[in-house]
C-alpha distance (Angstrom), angle and dihedral (degrees) to the residues before:
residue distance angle dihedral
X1 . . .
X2 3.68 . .
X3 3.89 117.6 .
X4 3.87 115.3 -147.4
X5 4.03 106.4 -138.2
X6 4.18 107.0 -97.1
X7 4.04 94.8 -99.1
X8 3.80 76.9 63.2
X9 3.44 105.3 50.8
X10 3.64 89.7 35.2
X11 3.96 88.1 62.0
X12 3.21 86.1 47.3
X13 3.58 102.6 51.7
X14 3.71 89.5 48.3
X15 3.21 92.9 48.2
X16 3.80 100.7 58.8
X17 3.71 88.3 36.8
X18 3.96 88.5 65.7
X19 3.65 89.2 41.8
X20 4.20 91.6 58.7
X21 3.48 90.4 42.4
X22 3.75 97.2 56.3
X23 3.93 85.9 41.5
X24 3.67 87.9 57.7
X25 3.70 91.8 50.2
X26 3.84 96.3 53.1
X27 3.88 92.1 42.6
X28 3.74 83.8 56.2
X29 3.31 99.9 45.7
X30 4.00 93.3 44.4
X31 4.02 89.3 46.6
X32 4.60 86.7 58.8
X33 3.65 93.9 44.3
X34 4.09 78.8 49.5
X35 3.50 90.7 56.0
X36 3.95 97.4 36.6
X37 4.00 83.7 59.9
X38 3.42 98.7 43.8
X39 4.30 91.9 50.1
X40 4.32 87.8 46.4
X41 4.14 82.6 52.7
X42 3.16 97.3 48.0
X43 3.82 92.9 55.1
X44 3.49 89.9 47.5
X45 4.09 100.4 -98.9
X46 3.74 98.4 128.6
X47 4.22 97.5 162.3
X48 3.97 83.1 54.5
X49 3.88 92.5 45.3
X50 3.87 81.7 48.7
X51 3.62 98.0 46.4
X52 3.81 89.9 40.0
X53 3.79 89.7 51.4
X54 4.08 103.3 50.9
X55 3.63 100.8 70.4
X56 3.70 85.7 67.0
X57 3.90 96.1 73.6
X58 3.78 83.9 64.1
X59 3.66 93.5 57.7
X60 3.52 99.8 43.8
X61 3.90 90.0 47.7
X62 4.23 81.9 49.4
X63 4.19 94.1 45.2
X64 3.84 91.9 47.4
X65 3.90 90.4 49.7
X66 3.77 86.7 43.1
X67 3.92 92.2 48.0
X68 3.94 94.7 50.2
X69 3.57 88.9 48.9
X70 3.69 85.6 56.9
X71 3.79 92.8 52.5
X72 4.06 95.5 44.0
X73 3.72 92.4 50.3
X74 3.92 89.9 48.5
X75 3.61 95.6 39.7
X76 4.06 90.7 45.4
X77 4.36 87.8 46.7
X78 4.07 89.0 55.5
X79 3.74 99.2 42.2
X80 3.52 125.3 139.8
């Protein structure tokens, strides 16, 4: 296996660690606007549980881009 010298790996490390946190962020913030749609259905506001509900395509299009990123920079950091 090749080893990348530690300013590498560090870079790396770093790197992905940013990447998870921002992940976490935007799984966060998709999960409230979950609940904030689900509550307006509940009481019967569907175009606000709608309206509520559509910015979370974005994130999940942003978190899956975030997550692969995660992956390729481990996966590129433990290459052979």
């Amino acid at each position: 296996m090749t080893t990348l010298p530690r300013n590498a790996a560090n870079t790396a490390e770093t790197a992905m660690h940013a990447n998870l946190s921002a992940l976490a962020d935007r799984l966060a913030e998709a999960a409230k606007l979950s609940d904030e749609a689900a509550a307006a259905c509940k009481h019967g506001k569907k175009n606000l549980a709608i309206g509520t509900a559509l910015p979370i395509d974005d994130l999940l299009s942003q978190s899956k881009a975030l997550y692969d990123a995660v992956i390729a920079l481990h996966r590129h950091a433990n290459r052979e």
